[in-house]
C-alpha positions in Angstrom: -51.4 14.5 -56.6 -55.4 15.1 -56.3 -55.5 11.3 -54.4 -52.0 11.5 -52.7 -53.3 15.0 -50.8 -57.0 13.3 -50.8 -58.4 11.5 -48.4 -56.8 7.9 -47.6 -54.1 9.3 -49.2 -50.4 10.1 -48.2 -49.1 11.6 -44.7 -46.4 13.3 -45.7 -48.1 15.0 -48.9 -51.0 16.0 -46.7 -48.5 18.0 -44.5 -46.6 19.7 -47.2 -47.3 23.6 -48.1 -45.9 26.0 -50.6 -43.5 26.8 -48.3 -41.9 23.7 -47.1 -41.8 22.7 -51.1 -39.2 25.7 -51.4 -36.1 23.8 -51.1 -37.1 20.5 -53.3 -38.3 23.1 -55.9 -34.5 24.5 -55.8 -33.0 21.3 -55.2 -34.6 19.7 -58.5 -33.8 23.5 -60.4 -30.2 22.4 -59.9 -30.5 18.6 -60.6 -32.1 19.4 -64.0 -28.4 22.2 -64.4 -26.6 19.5 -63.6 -28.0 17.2 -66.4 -27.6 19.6 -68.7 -24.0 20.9 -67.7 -23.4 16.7 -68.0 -24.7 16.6 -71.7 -26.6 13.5 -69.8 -30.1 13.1 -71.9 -31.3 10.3 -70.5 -31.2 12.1 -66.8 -32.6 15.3 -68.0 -35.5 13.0 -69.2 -36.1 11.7 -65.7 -35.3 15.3 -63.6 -37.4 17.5 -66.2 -40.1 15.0 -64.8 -38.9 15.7 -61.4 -38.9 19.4 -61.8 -42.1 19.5 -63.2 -44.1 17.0 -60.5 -42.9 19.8 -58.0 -45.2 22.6 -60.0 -47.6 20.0 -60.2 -47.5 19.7 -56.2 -47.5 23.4 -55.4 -50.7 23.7 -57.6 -52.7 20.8 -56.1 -51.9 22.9 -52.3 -53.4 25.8 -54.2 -56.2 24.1 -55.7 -56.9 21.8 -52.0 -57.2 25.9 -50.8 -59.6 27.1 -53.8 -57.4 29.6 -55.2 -56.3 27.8 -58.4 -55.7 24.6 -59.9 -53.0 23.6 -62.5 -54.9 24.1 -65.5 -55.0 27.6 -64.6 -51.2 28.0 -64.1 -50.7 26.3 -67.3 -53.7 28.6 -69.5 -52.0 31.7 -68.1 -48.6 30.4 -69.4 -50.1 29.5 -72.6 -52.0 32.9 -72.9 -48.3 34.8 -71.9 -46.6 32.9 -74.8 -49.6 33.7 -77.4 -49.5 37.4 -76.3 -45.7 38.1 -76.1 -45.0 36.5 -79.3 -47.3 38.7 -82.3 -44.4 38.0 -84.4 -45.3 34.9 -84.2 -49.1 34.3 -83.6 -50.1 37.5 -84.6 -52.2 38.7 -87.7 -49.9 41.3 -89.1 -46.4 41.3 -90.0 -44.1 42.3 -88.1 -40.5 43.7 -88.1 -39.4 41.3 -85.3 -36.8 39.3 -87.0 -33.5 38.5 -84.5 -33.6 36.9 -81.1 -32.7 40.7 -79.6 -35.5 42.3 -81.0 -37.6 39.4 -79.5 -36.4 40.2 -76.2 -37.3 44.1 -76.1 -40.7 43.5 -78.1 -40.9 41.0 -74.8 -39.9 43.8 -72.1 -41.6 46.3 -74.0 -44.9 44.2 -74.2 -44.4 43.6 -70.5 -44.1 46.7 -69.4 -47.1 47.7 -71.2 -48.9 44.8 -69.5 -47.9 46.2 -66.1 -49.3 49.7 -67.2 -52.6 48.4 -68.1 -52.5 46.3 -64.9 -51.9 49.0 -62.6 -48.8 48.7 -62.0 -45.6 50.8 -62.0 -43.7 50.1 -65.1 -40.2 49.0 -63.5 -37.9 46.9 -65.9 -35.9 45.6 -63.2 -38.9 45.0 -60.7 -39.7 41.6 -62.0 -36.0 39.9 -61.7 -36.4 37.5 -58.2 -34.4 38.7 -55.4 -34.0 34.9 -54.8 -31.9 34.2 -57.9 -28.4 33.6 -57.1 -26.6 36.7 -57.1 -24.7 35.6 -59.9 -27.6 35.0 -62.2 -29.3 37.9 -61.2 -26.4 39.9 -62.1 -26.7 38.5 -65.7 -30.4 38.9 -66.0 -30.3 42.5 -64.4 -28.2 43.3 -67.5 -30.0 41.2 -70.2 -33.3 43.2 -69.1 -31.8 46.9 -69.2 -29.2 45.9 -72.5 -33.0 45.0 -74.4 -33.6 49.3 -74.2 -30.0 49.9 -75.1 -28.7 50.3 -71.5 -25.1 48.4 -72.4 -21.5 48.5 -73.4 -21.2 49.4 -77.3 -18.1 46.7 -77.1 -17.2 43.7 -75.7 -13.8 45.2 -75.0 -15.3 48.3 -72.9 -16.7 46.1 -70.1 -13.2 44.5 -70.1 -11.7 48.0 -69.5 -14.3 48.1 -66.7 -13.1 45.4 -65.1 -9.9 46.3 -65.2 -10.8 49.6 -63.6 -13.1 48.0 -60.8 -9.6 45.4 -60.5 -7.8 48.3 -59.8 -10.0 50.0 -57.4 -10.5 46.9 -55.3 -6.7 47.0 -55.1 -7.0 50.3 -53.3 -10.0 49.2 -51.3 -7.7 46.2 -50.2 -4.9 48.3 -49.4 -6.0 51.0 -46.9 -9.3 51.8 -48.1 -11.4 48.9 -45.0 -13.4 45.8 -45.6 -16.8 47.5 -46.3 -14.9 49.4 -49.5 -13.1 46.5 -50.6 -16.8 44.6 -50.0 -18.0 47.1 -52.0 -15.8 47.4 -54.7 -15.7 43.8 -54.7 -19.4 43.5 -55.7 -18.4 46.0 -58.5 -16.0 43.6 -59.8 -18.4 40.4 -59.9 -21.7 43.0 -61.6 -18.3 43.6 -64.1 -17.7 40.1 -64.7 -21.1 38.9 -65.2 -22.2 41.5 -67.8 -18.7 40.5 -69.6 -20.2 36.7 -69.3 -23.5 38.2 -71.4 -21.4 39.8 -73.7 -19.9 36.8 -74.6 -23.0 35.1 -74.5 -22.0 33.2 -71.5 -24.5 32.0 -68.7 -22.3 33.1 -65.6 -23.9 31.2 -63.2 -23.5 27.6 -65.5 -19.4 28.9 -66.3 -19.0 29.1 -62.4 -20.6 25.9 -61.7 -18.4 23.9 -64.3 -15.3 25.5 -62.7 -16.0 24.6 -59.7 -16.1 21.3 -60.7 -13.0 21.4 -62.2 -11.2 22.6 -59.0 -12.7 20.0 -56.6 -11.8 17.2 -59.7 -8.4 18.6 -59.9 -7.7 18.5 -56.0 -9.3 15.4 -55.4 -6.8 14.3 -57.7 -3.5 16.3 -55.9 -4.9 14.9 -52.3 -4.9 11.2 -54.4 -1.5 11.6 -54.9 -0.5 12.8 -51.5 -2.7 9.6 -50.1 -0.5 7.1 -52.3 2.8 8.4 -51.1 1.3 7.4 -47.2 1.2 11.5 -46.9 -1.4 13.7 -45.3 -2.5 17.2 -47.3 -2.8 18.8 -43.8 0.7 18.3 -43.2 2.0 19.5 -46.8 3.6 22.7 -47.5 2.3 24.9 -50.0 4.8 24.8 -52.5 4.0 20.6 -52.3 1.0 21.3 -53.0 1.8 24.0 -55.4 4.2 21.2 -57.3 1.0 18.8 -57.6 -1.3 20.9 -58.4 1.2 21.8 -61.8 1.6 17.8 -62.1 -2.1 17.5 -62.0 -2.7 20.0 -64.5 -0.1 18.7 -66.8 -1.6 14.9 -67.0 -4.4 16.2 -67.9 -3.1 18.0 -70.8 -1.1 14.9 -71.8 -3.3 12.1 -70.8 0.1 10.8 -69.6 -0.2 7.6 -66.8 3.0 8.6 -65.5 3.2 8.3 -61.6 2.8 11.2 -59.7 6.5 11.8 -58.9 7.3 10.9 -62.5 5.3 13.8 -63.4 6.8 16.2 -61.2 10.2 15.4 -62.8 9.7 15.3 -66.2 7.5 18.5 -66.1 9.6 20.3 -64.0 6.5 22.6 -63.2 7.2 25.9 -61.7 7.9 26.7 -58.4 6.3 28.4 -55.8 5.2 31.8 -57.1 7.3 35.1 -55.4 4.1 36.2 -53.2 4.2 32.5 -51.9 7.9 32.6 -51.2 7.3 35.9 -49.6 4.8 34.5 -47.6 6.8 31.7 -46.3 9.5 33.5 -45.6 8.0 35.8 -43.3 5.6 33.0 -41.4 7.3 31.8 -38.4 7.4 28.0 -37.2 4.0 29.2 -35.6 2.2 30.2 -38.1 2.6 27.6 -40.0 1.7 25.1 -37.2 -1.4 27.5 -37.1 -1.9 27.4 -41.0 -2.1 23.4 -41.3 -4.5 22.9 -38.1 -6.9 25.1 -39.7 -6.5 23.3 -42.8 -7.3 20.1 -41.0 -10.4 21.5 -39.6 -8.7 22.5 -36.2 -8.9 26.0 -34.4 -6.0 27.1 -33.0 -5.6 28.0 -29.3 -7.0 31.6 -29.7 -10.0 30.2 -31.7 -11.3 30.8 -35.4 -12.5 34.1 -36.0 -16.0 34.3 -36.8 -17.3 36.3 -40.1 
């Protein structure tokens, strides 16, 4: 990095700052995730390597500005770790001896550090604003459940999601969007501190479902595409219908044909909120429904958020 930032060296690295690294340092975050979400070794291999070159960038701009060089970033790392673990590297023994005493001898060590430093002692002060809010959720939570700030059960955060559920319901149902917004984030700050309960990485669960979804409709609009259909111009309960075969050949591993599957499963039909809705759209609306599926705003225009 020295000689690609040095002189005869390259044009683009010269131009780069700590800023405009931002997005390669997130983009490689997430390429690393997605390695390990995979279970793919041989690609973590290569994108640890990626994700690592990026810190190795960032410190070079600092060192080309004489603030600090890499060697420094990497001492104060290996000074945290020495100092943060006396169970560990210390001289005397210590009563630190499961993973969640290690993390509140950690905040407790922390906060101490920020006393001595100067600093107000905040536990949550240190968790990014930048994280994704799910994350940040989780780690809000990890950090205040280390001083005993938590659920005694599993089962009382799932009574508290219940009760956000059912306040969200009223929010929804006369209550305006900035309750139900509200109440909504409730629900999610719920959810996530269930994840950590269950020793769950919200953020990584998400992710994976995600990619379950988009598998699974890539699959339903597949099926649509070999019957010389078009998604945009299928009713819901079609869709509805595949989406049930979908599911179902995955359960079976069955290589029965689409329309085979939807036979011999018999999946269930439309569910009574969907009937209820199509019974009350006009000819219309549902001409207004399937153009803004396919991408197209109606006459009047897509309302903006």
């Amino acid at each position: 990095m020295a000689r690609l930032r040095g002189p005869g060296g390259c044009p683009w690295d010269h131009e780069q700052t700590i800023e405009s690294l931002r997005g390669f340092v997130l983009e490689e975050t997430y390429e690393v995730l997605d390695a390990i979400d995979r279970g793919d070794h041989d690609a973590l291999r290569g994108e640890i390597g990626d994700l690592l070159f990026e810190g190795v960038f960032l410190a070079q701009i600092e060192a080309d500005a004489g603030r600090f060089s890499v060697a420094d970033s990497l001492r104060a790392i290996s000074q945290k770790l020495v100092r943060r673990h006396p169970h560990v590297f210390g001289t005397t023994a210590s009563r630190v001896t499961t993973a969640g005493q290690v993390v509140e001898q950690w905040e407790e060590i922390k906060s101490r550090e920020q006393k001595d430093a100067g600093g107000r002692r905040s536990l949550l002060g240190g968790v990014p604003k930048s994280l994704p809010s799910l994350l940040r959720a989780h780690e809000i939570g990890t950090r205040v459940a280390a001083v005993g700030f938590d659920w005694a059960r599993t089962t009382d955060v799932v009574d508290k999601i219940e009760e956000e559920v059912a306040e969200l319901r009223r929010a929804v149902q006369g209550e305006g969007p900035e309750r139900a917004e509200e109440e909504m984030g409730d629900l999610l700050f719920s959810i996530a501190n269930l994840a950590r309960q269950l020793g769950i990485e919200p953020e990584s669960a998400l992710r994976k479902a995600n990619e379950k979804f988009t598998a699974r409709f890539d699959k339903l609009e597949r099926a649509f595409e070999a019957r010389g259909q078009s998604i945009h111009d299928a009713t819901l309960e079609k869709m509805e219908y595949e989406w049930n075969a979908v599911k179902h050949r995955e359960a079976t591993a069955a290589p029965a044909s689409s329309d085979e599957a939807i036979a011999a499963v018999a999946p269930h039909g439309p569910t009574a909120n969907a009937k209820n809705r199509r019974s009350e759209e006009s000819k219309e609306d549902r001409k207004r429904v399937r153009q803004e599926r396919a991408g197209r705003a109606p006459a009047g225009g897509r309302r903006q958020r």
